[in-house]
C-alpha positions in Angstrom: 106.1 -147.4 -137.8 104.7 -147.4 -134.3 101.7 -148.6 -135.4 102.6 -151.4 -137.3 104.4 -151.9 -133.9 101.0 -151.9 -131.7 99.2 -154.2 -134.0 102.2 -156.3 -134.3 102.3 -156.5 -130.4 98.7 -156.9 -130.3 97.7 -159.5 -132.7 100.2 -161.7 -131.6 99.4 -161.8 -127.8 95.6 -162.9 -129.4 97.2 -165.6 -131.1 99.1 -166.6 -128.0 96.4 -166.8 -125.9 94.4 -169.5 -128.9 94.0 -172.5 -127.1 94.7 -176.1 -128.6 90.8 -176.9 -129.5 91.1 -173.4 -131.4 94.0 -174.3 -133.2 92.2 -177.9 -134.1 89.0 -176.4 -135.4 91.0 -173.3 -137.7 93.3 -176.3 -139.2 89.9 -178.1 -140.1 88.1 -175.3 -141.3 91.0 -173.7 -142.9 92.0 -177.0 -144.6 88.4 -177.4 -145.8 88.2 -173.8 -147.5 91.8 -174.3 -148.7 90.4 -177.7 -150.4 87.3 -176.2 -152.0 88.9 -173.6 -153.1 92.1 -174.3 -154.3 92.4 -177.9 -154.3 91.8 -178.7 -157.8 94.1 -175.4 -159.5 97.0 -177.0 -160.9 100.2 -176.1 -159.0 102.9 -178.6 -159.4 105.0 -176.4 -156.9 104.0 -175.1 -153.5 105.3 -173.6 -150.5 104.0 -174.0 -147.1 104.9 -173.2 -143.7 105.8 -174.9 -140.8 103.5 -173.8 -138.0 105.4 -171.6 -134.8 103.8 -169.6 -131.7 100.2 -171.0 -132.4 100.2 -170.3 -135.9 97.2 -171.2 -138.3 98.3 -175.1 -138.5 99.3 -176.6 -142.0 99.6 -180.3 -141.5 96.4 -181.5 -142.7 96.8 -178.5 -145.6 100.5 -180.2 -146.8 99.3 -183.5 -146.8 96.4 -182.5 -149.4 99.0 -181.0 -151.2 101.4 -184.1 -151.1 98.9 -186.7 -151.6 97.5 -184.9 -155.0 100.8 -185.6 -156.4 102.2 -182.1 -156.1 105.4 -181.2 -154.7 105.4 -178.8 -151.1 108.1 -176.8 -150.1 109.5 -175.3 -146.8 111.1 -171.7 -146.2 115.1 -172.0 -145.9 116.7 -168.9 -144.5 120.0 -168.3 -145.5 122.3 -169.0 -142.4 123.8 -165.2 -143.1 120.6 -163.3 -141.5 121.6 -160.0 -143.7 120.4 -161.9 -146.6 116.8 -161.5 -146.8 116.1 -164.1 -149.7 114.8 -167.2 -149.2 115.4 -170.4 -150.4 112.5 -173.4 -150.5 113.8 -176.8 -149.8 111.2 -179.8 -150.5 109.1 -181.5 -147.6 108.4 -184.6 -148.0 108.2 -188.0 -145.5 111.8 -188.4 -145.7 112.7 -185.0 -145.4 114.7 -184.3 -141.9 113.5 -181.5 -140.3 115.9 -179.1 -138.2 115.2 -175.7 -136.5 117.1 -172.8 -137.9 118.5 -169.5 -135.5 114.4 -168.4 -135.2 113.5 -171.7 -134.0 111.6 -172.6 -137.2 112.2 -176.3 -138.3 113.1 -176.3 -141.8 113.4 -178.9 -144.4 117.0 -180.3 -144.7 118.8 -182.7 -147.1 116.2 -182.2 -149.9 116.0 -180.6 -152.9 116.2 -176.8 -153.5 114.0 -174.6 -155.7 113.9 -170.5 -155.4 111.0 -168.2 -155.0 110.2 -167.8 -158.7 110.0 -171.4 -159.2 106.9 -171.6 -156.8 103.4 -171.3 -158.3 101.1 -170.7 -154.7 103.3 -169.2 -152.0 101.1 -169.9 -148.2 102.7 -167.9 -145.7 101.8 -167.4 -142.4 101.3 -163.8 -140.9 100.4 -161.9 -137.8 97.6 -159.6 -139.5 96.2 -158.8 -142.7 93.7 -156.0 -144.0 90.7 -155.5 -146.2 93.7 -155.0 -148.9 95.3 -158.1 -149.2 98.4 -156.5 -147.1 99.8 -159.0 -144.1 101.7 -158.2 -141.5 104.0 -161.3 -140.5 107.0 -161.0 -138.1 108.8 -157.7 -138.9 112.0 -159.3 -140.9 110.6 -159.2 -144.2 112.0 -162.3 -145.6 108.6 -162.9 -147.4 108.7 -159.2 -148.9 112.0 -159.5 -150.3 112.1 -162.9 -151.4 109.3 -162.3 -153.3 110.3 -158.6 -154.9 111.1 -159.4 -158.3 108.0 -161.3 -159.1 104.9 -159.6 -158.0 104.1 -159.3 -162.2 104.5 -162.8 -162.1 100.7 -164.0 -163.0 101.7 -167.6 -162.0 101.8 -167.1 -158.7 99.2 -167.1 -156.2 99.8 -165.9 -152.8 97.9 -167.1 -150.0 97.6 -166.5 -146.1 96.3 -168.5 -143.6 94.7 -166.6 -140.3 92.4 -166.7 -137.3 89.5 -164.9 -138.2 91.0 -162.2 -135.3 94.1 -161.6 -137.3 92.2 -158.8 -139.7 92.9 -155.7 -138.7 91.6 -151.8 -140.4 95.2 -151.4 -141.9 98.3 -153.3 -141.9 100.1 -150.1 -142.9 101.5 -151.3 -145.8 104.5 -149.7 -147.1 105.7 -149.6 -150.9 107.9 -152.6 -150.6 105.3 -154.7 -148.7 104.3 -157.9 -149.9 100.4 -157.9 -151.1 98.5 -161.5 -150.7 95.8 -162.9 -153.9 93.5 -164.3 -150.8 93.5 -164.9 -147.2 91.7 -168.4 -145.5 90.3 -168.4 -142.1 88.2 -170.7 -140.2 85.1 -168.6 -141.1 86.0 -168.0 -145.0 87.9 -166.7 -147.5 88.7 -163.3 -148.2 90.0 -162.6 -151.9 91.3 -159.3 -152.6 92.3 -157.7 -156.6 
């Protein structure tokens, strides 16, 4: 556990330190692989992130996604923290964003879908590996929200990263969430 710990600590005192011209050219590059790549599968449903702490950004990302007619979705945390399972509410123009108890704004007033509903999942994350394994924030709301439908083949899982974000191992443990691909501003990394 302590070294999921280090590289935790680690990685995300790199990504604090990425300057706003960084964060402009991985949302362009990232947005440009994510296009290419993934623009014309057809998902109908798709979650997204908002952006925290110098994340990868997803604006440009979510507004592909909204203008090809498909529908984008935002986290929801339930506001009891002990349960782990998210919710996705839709984002959309009209949506009214409001930050939830970890300071993440989150879709309000719209309508509500849940994890097995979603056909590409993008999450953010702190680290991934050669594996396909992430390592995000350390409350596992992405690992357990997503237990019960790994054997879904529907679903594609995607990160988004800083090319610094890979790591040698992300330690995964047996209940830890495993990702179809991984985009960074250099490329993307596909795992099986």
């Amino acid at each position: 556990m302590t070294d999921k710990i280090s590289l935790r600590k680690e990685k995300i005192q790199e990504r604090d330190s990425v300057s706003k011209i960084e964060r402009g050219l991985a949302e362009k590059n990232t947005s440009t692989h994510f296009i290419n790549n993934y623009g014309e599968l057809d998902f109908r449903k798709v979650s997204i992130y908002f952006p925290i702490k110098n994340e990868v950004p997803t604006k440009t990302i979510a507004s592909y996604i909204r203008d090809s007619g498909k529908k984008c979705f935002l986290p929801l945390i339930d506001k009891d923290l002990n349960n782990k399972e998210m919710k996705f509410s839709e984002f959309t123009n009209e949506a009214s964003l409001v930050k939830n108890k970890f300071n993440i704004p989150e879709s309000l007033n719209s309508s509500l879908i849940i994890g097995s509903e979603l056909e590409l999942i993008i999450m953010p994350l702190v680290a991934f590996d050669d594996k396909g394994y992430r390592l995000g924030m350390g409350q596992g709301y992405y690992d357990f929200t997503f237990r019960n439908f790994l054997l879904n083949e529907k679903q594609v899982f995607l990160g988004l990263a800083y090319d610094f974000q890979k790591a040698e191992s992300c330690y995964p443990e047996e209940h830890d969430l495993k990702m179809d691909a991984v985009i960074c501003p250099s490329g993307v990394y596909k795992f099986s």
